[in-house]
N, C-alpha and C positions, 0 to 999 in steps of 0.2 A: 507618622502616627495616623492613623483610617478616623474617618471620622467618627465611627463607633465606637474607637475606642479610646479618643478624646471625650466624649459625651460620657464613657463610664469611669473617667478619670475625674470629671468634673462631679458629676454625683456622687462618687466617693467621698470627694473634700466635701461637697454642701453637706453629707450626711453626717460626715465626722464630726462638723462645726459647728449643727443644729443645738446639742447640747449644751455649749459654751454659749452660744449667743441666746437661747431661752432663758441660761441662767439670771444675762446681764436685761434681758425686755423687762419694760416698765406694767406695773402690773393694773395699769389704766382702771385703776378704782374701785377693782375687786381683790377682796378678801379670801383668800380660804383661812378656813377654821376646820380644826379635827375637835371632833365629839368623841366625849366617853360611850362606851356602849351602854348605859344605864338610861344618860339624857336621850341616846337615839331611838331605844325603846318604848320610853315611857313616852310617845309620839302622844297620845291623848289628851295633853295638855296644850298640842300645837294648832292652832285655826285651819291651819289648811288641811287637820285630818278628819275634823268637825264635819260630818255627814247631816245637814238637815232633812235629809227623808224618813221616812216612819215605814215605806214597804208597802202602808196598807192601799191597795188598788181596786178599784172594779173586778168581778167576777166577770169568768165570761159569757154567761148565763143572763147578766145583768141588759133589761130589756131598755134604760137609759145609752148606755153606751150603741145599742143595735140603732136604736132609731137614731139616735147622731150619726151615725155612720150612713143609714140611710136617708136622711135629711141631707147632709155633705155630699153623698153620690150623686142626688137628684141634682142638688144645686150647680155641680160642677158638670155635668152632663148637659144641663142645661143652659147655664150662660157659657162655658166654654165650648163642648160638644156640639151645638146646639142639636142635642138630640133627647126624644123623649122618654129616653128609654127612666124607671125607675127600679127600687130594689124594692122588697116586700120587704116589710120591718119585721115578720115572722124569721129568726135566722134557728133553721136546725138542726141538733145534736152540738151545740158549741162545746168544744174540746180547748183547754189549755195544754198549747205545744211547749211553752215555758216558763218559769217564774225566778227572773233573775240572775237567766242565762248566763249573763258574761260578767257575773261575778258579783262582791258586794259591795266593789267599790266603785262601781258604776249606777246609773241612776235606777233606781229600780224601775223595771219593765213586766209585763207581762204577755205575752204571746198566746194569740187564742186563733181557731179558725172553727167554721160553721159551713153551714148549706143554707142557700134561697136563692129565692129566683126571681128574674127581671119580669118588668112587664109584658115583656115578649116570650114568654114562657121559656126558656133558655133557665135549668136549673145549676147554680156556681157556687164554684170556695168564694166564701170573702176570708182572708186574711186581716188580723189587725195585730197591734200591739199597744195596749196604753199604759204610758209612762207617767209616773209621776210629779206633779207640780211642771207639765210641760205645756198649760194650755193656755188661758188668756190669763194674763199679769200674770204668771207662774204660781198660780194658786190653782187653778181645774186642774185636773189631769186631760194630759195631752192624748190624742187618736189617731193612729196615723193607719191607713187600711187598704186593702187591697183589693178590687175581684177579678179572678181570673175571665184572663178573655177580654176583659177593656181595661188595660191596662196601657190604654195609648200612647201613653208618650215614654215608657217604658223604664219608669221611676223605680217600677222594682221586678226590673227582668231580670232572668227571664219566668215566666209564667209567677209573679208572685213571690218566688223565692227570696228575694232582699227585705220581703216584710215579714221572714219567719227568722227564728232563733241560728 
């Protein structure tokens, strides 16, 4: 007999056997349970379906969320970068790219992007998205943003793309 076709003589038997020996395995301290389709339905009653978000988010017009954004640019440009470049807190035309993209059982998000420009006269997208109850102690809403062009260490390459919908 070749040794290949000992080796499919041998899988043969483990496959045949699989069955019989799952039957006899210990079921180390898990349960299954079958549900009626009624209880699996009526999931509203269950905690883990308990969604505590409300949706409601910043606009992206909203001139608090711009200057955070440009507040955070300066800051991180400056102690990490050490560069002094800043963003104008004027950001223009801000368009919402989405609201809740990836569905509603995720956290609500909203995706916005705009026009402004550095102190270097350089006019750019900023990208952002703010998410719900994502900011400090999970109470703000969180900000996570983008502008193309310094995008240095390439969080959301390429060009910004990973901070759109």
């Amino acid at each position: 007999m070749t040794p290949l076709k000992s080796l499919a003589f041998v899988l043969a038997i483990a496959g045949s056997a699989a069955p019989a020996l799952a039957a006899d395995a210990p079921a180390y301290g898990y349960r299954t349970q079958t549900y009626e389709r009624a209880v699996v339905s009526s999931h509203s009653k269950d905690p883990a379906y308990v969604r505590p978000y409300s949706g409601v988010l910043p606009v992206c017009h909203d001139p608090s969320v711009h200057s955070r954004i440009a507040s955070s640019f300066a800051a991180r440009e400056r102690e990490y970068w050490h560069s002094g470049l800043v963003l104008s807190s004027a950001f223009y035309h801000p368009v919402e790219l989405g609201y809740r993209s990836w569905g509603h059982s995720f956290i609500p998000r909203r995706f916005c992007e705009a026009t402004t420009a550095t102190n270097d006269g350089v006019t750019r997208k900023v990208y952002w998205l703010v998410a719900e109850k994502q900011g400090a102690f999970s109470t703000a809403p969180g900000i996570d943003w983008c502008v193309t062009g310094l995008d240095r260490n390439f969080a959301y390459a390429p060009d910004c793309k990973m901070a759109q919908p």
